[in-house]
C-alpha positions in Angstrom: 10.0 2.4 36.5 7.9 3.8 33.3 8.9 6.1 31.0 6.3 9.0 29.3 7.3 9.6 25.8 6.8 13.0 24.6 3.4 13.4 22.1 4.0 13.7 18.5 4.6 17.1 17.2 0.8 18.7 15.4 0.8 21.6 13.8 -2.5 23.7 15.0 -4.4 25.5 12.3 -4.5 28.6 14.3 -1.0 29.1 14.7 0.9 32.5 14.9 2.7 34.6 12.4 5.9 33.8 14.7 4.5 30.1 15.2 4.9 29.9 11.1 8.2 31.5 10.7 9.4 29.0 12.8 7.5 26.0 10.7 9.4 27.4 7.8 12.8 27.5 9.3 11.9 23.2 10.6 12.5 20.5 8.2 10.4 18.0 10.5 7.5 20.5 11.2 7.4 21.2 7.1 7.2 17.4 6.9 4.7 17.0 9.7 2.5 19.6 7.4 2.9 18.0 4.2 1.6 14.5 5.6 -1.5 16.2 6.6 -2.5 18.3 3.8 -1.2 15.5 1.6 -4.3 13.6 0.2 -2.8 12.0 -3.3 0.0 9.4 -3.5 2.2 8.1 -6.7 -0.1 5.6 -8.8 3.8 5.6 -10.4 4.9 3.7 -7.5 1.9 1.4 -7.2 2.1 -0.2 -10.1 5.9 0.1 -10.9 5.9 -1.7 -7.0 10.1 -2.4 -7.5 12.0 0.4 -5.5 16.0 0.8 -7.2 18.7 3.2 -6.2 19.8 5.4 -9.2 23.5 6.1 -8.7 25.5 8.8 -10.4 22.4 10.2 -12.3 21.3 6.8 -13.8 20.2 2.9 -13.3 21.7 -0.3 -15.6 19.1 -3.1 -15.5 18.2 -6.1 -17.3 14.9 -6.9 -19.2 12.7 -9.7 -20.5 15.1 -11.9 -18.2 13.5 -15.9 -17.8 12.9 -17.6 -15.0 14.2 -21.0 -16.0 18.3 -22.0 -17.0 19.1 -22.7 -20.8 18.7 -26.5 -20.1 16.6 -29.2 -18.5 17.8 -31.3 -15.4 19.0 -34.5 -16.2 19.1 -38.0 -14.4 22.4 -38.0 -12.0 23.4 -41.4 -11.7 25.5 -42.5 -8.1 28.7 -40.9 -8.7 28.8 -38.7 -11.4 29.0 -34.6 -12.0 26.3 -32.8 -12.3 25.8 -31.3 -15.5 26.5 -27.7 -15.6 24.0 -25.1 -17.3 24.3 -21.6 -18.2 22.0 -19.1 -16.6 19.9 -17.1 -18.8 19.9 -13.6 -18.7 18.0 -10.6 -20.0 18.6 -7.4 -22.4 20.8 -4.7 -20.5 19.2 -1.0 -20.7 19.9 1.8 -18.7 17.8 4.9 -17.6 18.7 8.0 -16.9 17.0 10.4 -14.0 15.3 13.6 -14.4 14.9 16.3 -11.5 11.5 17.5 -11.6 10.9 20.4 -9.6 9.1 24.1 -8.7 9.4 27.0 -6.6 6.4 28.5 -4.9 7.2 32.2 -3.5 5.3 33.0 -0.2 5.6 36.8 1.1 5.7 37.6 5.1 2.3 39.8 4.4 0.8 36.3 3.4 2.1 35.2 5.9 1.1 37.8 8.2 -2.6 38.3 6.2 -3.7 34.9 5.8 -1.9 32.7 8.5 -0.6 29.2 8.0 -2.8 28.8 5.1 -1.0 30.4 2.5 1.6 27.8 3.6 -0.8 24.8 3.1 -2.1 25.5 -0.4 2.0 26.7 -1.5 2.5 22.8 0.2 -0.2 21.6 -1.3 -0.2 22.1 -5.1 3.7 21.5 -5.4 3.5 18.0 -3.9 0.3 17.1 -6.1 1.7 19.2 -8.9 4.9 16.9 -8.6 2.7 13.9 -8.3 1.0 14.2 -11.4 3.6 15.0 -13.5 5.7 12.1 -12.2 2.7 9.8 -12.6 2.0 11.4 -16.1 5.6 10.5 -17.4 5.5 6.7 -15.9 2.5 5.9 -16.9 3.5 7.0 -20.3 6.8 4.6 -20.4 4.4 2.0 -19.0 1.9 2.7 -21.9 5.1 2.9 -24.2 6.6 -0.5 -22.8 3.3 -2.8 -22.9 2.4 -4.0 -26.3 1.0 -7.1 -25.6 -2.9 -7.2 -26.4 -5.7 -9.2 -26.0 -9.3 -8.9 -26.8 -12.4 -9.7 -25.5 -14.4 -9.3 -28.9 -14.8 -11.8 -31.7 -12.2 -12.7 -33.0 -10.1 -12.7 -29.8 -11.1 -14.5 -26.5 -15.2 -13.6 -27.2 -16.7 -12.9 -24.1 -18.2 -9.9 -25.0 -17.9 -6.3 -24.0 -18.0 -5.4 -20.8 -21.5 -4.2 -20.8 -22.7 -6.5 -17.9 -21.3 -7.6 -14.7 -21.1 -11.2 -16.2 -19.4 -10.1 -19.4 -16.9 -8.5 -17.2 -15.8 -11.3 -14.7 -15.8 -13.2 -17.7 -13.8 -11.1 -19.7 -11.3 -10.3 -16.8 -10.6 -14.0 -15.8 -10.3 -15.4 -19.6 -7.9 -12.6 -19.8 -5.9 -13.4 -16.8 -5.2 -16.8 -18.4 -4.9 -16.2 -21.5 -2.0 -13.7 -20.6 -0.6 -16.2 -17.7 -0.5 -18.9 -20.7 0.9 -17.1 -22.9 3.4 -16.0 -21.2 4.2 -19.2 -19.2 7.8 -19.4 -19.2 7.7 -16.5 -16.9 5.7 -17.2 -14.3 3.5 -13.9 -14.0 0.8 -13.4 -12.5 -1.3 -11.0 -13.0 -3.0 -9.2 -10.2 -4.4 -5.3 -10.7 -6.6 -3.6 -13.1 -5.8 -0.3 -14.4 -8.2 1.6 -15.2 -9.1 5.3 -16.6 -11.9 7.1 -13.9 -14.9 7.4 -16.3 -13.9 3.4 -17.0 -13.8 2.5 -13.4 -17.0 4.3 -12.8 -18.6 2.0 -15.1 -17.1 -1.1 -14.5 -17.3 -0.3 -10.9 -21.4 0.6 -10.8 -22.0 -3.1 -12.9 -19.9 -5.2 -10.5 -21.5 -3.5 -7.2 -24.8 -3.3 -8.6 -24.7 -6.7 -9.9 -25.1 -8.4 -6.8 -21.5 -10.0 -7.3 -20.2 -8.5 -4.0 -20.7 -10.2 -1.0 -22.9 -8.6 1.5 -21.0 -8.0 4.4 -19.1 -5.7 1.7 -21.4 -3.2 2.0 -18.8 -0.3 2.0 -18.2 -0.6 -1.6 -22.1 0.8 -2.1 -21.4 3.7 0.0 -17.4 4.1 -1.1 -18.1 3.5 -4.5 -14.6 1.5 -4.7 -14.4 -2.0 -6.2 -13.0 -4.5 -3.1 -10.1 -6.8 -4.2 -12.5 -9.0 -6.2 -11.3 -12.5 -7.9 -8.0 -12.1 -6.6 -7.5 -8.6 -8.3 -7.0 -5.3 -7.3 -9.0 -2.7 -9.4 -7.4 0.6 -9.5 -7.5 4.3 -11.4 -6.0 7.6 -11.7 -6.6 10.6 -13.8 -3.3 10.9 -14.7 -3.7 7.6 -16.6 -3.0 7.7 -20.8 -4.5 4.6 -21.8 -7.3 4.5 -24.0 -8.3 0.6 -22.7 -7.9 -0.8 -19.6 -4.5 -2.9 -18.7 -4.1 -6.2 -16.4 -0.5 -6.0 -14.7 1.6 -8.1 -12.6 2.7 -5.3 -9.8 5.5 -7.5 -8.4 7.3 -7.7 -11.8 6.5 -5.0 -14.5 9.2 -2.9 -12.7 9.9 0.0 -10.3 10.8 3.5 -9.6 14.5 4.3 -9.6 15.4 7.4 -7.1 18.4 9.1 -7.1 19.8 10.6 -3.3 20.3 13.8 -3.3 21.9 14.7 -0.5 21.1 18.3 -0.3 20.9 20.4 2.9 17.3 21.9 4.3 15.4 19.4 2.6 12.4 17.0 4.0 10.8 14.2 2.3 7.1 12.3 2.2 6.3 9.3 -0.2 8.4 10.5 -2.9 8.0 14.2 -2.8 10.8 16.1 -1.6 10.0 19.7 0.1 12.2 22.7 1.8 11.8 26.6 2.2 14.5 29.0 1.5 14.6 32.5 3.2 14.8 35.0 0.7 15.5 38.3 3.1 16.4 40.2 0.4 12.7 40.6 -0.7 10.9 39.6 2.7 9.9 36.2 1.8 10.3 32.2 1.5 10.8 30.3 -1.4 9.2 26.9 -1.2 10.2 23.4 -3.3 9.2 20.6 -4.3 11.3 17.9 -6.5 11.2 14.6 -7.2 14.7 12.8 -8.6 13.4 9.5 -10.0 12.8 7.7 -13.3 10.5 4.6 -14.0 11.7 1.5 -15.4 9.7 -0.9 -16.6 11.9 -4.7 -16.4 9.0 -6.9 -17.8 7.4 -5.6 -20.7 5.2 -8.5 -20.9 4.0 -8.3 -17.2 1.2 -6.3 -18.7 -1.6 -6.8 -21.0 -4.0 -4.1 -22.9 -7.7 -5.6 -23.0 -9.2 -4.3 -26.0 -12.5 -4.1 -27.5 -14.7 -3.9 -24.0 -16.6 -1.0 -25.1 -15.7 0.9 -22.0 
């Protein structure tokens, strides 16, 4: 015996004034919407990869925590105890969570004028507007948090600016050890370049043009995106505050701490939080966006600013 599962819901783009009351009044169809109009994603929760609960409006957490116990092991001879060692353990902080969230009024003669639409653009900017400013506000703790520099002038590691594509694998690599050295006791390692857009363009156009990637990568001349190259993951985002770019260890430089509202009417997609409110009383829907979340960065020293590369 086979079973037919129903299709998927769609929302058409021709639908009917009735057709979008109705999308208004569905927390799953306002969701189905959202994921595709939605073209941007949290850079936040890239690089702070960690995902933590934040209970009663906050998170406790522990940084710069090592990976090793106080003391060595030591030769256990037949019959004896163990020696006993106490476990190391990091600086408490705690977090608190901010609500970040807007209201986007949409009439029934918008509605009725200019069709489902109206509806996508309200959708739209309030899950990119939420998007920046959340990544705007992580990005700044992460820029805040990471002090730890090295440079690839004289002076510092000395392979040069990054004004070829040799200078840059060069510079990348020496600083990915340097860092990983440095910073051995607690086994990072660092994986993903972060980089501002006018920065990746350049970096990106020397590696690609360079000849450094492989043939059968030929989408990175057409895409104009840097493949995972030397075991790294190149990245960028407008939102992004630094001045120079900064090597990261994703797994460990922290996470994003969400708080769960449970609050009626409400539908959610990659972070963003959405739901219309019928306003009778003037004809109308309110829609929201919100986002209950604040970044925490564990591991300080899980990123690295590379200076001096004339980017």
């Amino acid at each position: 015996m086979s079973y037919i599962y129903p299709a998927a819901p769609t929302v058409a783009a021709d639908m009917t004034t009735v057709e979008i009351h109705h999308l208004l009044k569905t927390p799953t169809m306002i969701r189905k919407r959202l994921q595709e109009i939605l073209a941007h994603k949290f850079i936040a929760d890239y690089l702070l990869a960690g995902r933590y609960a934040a209970v009663g409006g906050g998170i406790f957490y522990e940084t710069g925590e090592e990976i090793f116990p106080a003391d060595s092991p030591e030769a256990v001879g037949p019959g004896a105890e163990y020696p006993k060692t106490a476990m190391t353990a990091g600086e408490l902080a705690a977090a608190k969570v901010t609500k970040w969230g807007q209201d986007s009024p949409v009439s029934d003669e918008a509605i009725s004028r200019l069709g489902i639409d109206v509806v996508n653009r309200a959708l739209r900017k309030l899950a990119n507007g939420n998007i920046r400013h959340v990544d705007s506000v992580a990005l700044a703790v992460i820029a805040s948090k990471v002090t730890q520099t090295l440079s690839v002038g004289a002076g510092g590691l000395n392979t040069g600016a990054w004004t070829t594509d040799d200078a840059i694998v060069e510079g990348i690599l020496a600083v990915k050890a340097q860092a990983e050295e440095d910073n051995e006791g607690e086994d990072f390692s660092y994986d993903t370049v972060v980089l501002k857009p006018t920065q990746f363009a350049k970096v990106a156009g020397k590696i690609i043009t360079g000849g450094l990637v492989p043939r059968e990568q030929q989408n990175a001349i057409v895409s104009g995106v840097i493949p995972d190259y030397m075991g790294l993951t190149w990245t960028t985002s407008t939102h992004t505050p630094f001045t120079n770019p900064i090597l990261v260890d994703r797994e460990q430089l922290g996470g994003m701490a969400d708080e769960n509202i449970e609050s009626p009417g409400y539908t959610g997609l990659d972070g963003v939080q959405v739901k219309s409110i019928r306003k009778d009383d003037t004809d109308s829907y309110l829609l929201r966006g919100r986002r209950v979340t604040v970044p925490v960065v564990l591991e300080p020293r899980a990123g690295v600013v590379i200076t001096d590369t004339g980017l």
